[in-house]
N, C-alpha and C positions, 0 to 999 in steps of 0.2 A: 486545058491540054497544053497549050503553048508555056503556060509557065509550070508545069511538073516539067515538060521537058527540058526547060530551062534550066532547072533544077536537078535534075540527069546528069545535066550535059557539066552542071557545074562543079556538079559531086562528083563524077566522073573526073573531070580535070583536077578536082581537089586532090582525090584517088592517088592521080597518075604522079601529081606533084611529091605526095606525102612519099610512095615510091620511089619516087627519083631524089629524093632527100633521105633517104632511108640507105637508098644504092650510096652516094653519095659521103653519108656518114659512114657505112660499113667500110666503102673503099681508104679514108680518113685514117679511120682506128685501123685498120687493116697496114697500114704502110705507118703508123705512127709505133705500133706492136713491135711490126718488124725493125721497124729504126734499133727500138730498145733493144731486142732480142739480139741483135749482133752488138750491143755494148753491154752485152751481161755479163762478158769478163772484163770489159776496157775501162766503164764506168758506168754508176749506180743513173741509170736511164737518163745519157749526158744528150745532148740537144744539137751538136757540136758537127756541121760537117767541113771537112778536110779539107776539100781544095777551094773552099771560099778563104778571104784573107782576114789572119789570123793578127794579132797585136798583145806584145805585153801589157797587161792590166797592173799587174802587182808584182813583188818578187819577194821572198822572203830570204835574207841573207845571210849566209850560214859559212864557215871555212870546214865543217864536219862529218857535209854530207858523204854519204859510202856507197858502195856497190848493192844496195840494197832496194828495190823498189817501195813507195811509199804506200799505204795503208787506207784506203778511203771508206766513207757511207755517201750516203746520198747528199751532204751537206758539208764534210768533214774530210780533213785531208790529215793523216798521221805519218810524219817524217820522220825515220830512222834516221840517227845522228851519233856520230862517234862519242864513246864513253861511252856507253851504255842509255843515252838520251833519247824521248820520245817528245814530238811537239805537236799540238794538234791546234789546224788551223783552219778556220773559214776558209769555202772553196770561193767564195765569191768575193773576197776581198783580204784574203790575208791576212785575218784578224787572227791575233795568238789567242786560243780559249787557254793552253796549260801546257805546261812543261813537266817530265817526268823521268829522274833520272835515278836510272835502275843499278849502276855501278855494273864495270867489265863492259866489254863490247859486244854489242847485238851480232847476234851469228845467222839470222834467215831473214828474209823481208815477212813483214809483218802481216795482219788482214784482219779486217773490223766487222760487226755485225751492226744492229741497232742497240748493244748494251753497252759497246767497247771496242777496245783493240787487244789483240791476242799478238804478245813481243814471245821470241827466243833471243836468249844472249847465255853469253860463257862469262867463267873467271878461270881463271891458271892460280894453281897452288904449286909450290916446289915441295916435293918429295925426295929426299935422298937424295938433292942434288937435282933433278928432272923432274921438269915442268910437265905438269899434267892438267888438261882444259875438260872444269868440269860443265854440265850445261843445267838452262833453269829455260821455267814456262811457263810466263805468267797473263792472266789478263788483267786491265788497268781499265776502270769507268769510266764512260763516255766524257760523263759530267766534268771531271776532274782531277783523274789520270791515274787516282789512287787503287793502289793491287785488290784486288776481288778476291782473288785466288793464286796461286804459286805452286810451280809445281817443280822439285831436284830431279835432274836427271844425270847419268851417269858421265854422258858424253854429250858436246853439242849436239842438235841439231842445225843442220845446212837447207841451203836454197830456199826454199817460201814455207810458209805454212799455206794451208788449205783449210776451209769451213764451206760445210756443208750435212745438211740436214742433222741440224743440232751437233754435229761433231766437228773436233779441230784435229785435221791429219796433217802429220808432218814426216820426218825422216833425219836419219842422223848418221854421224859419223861410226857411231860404232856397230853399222849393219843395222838398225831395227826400224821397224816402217812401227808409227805409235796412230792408235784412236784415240783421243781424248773427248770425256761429256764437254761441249765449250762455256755449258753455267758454272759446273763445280769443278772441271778440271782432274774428274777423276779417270783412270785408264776404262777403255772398251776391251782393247786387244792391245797384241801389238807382233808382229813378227819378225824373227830375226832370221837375218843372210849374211850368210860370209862376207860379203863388201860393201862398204861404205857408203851413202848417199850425198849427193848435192842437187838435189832437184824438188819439182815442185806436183807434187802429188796433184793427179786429178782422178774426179769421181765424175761416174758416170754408167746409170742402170747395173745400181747395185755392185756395181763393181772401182775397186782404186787401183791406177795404174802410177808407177814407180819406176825411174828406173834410176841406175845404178853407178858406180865409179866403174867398174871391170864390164860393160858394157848391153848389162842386162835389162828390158822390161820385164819388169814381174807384173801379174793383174792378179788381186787379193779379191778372195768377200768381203765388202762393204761393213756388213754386219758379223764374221767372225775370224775374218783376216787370217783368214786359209789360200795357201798359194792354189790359183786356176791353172795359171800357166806361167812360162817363162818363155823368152824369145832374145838369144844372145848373139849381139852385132861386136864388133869389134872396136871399138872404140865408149867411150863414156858419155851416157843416155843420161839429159841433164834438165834439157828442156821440155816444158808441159807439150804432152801429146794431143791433136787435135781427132777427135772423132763424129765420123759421118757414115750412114749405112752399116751398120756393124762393121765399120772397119777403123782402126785404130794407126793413125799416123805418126809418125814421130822421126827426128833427127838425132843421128851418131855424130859422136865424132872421128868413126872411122869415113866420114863424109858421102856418106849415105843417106837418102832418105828411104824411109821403108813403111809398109800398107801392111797388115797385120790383121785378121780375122778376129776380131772383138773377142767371140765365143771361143774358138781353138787356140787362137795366139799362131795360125797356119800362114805361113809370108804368102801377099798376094802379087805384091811386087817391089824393087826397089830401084831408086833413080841416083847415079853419084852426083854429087856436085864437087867443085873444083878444093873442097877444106872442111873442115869440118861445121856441121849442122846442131845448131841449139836452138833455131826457132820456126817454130811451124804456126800454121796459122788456117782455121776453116773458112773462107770469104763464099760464101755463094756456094755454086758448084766446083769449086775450086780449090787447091791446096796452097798458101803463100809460103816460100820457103825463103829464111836470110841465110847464110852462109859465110860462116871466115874468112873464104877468099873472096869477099870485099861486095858479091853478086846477091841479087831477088830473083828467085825463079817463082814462076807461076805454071804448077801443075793441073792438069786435071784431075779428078778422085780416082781417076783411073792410069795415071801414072804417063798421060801423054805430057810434053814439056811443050808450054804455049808461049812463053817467053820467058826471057831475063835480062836484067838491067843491072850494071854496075855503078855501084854507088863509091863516095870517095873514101871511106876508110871499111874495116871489120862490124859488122854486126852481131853484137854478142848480145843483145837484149831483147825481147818480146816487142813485134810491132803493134801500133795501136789502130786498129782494123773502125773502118765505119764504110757505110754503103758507095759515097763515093771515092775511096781513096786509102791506103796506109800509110801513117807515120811511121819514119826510120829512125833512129838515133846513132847513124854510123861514130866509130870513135874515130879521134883525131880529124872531126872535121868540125864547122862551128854554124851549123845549121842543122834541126830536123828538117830530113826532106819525105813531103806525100809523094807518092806514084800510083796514079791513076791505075784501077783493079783493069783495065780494058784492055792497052798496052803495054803496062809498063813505065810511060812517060812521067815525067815529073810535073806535076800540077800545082804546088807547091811550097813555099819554103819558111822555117820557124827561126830563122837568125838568133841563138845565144850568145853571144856575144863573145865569147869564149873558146877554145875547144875542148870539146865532150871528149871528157876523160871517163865516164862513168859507165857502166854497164844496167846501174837503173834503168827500166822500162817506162816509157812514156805512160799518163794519166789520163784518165777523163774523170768529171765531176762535175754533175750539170751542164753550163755553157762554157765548160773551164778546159783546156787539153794543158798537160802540166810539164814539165820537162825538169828534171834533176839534172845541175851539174855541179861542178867541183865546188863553187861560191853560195848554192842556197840552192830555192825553186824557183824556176818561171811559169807564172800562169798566163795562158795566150787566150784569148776572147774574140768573136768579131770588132773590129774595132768602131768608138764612137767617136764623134766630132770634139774634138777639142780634149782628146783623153792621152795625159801622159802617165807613164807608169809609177805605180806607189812602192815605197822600200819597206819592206818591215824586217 
């Protein structure tokens, strides 16, 4: 009797252990999920957080870098570079795998899958006397840069491309929001608006939101790129919209921010800030706003304003969001600076050695947070004992 009990008692505790390691593991994955899930636009499940100190690892040094944000996978880092040049490089050490130069200059920031990267660039032909900028779209293999596919189009496309669910959405200058298949490169849809695009299409439940030079979001079917609705602010809708609860957020730059009914496109509310708005951002329960005149406001999804911090130059570029902290890229200053998601405060600081002249948007990639400016990339790391940085 005493040793079945014994035996109870021990299976029971074995029980409660294998539970408590169970709880344990679930809690694990459960916060390791969430880590990634808020870098599923910043980087390909990066490991990276914010306000621990960061150190150049490597740099890649370029006089050609653009206004263009670079191109990642979960291994790869793809640098838009003047002349119509694509460079694709080790995130973990800045190793060049291949250089790829398309001729004319790349017109939208780029965006990679596990096949490739998908570039837009233009060429100008003279006509009569007047330059006319026609546009191309192509993808280029992982392996070794060379075109897959190519596609002529009329007019540039601007701002980013976008991929998602097998399709590559873009926008362009001459009014057309386009679908493309991203294997063949052949059209889905595509639709056309009286004005012009510079922005970066996002998808989301079936539906692509756009918006516009004369100051419109439009929201398309995903799948036959029929207008839902439109919602016109007053200034030029440029920056990707963030969305939470059926509602759709986004920055004018009639320096506005505005909340938007997913399904209706019905305003639910809208908040000024002191210039014009191009980047928004979902953190938590939260909305991150940068703004022109130089400030970070931190909204509620309901439009309460919980703070704001002035940073030293304009924020024109998408921040790079992780659970504890945002990187900024202000220009005309010569640091990314974090600010803590709680207050506001700076926790913080990515020294380039230079001033950020660029409007590229910070990176992640792995253990890697990336920083474009005018002379090449910088890759920043935790840093290790006895580690000086590599040039390539």
């Amino acid at each position: 009797m005493l040793m079945s009990n014994t035996r109870t008692s021990a299976g029971l505790l074995s029980g409660k252990l294998f539970v408590c390691r169970g709880i344990a593991l679930s809690l694990v994955i459960a916060i390791v999920v969430s880590f990634a899930q808020t870098y599923d636009t910043a980087g390909a499940g990066t490991r990276i957080a914010l306000s621990l100190p960061l150190t150049v690892r490597w740099r890649y040094e370029s006089n050609l870098t653009l206004n263009l944000t670079p191109a990642f996978d979960e291994q790869r880092i793809y640098l838009p570079l003047a002349g119509g040049i694509i460079v694709s490089l080790k995130a973990s050490d800045g190793q060049l795998y291949w250089r790829s130069e398309m001729g004319g200059e790349l017109s939208a920031s780029p965006v990679a899958d596990d096949r490739g990267v998908y570039v837009a660039s233009e060429t100008e032909k003279s006509e009569a006397g007047i330059r006319r900028a026609s546009g191309m779209l192509r993808a280029l293999g992982r392996e070794g840069g060379v075109t897959q596919w190519m596609r002529t189009l009329a007019k540039p496309l601007r701002g980013s491309l976008t991929l998602k669910n097998g399709r590559l959405f873009a926008a362009g200058t001459d009014g057309k929001v386009y679908a493309f298949d991203s294997r063949t490169g052949e059209d889905r849809w595509f639709f056309d608006y009286a004005a012009s695009f510079n922005c970066r299409p996002v998808v989301s439940r079936s539906r692509v939101y756009v918006g516009s030079e004369d100051g419109t979001l439009l929201a398309l079917d995903e799948d036959k790129g029929s207008l839902l609705w439109r919602y016109r602010t007053k200034g030029p809708v440029r920056g990707p919209v963030a969305i939470a609860n059926e509602t759709v957020y986004f920055g004018s730059g009639d320096g506005y921010v505005y909340a938007v009914n997913s399904v209706t496109g019905q305003l639910l509310w809208r908040k000024r800030t002191g210039a014009g708005v191009e980047a928004v951002a979902q953190v938590e329960d939260s909305l991150l706003v940068a703004s022109l005149d130089n400030f970070v406001y931190l909204f509620s999804l309901n439009g309460a304003r919980l703070w704001k911090r002035q940073l030293p130059g304009r924020i024109s570029s998408q921040p790079l969001t992780a659970p504890d902290g945002a990187l900024f890229t202000p220009l005309s200053s010569s640091a990314g600076v974090v600010l803590g998601l709680h207050d506001g405060r700076q926790v913080n600081s990515l020294p380039t050695g230079e001033e950020i002249t660029t409007s590229a948007s910070p990176i992640a990639v792995g253990d890697a947070v990336l920083l474009t400016t005018e002379h090449g990339l910088l890759a920043f790391f935790q840093p290790k004992e006895n580690e000086s940085p590599k040039r390539r």
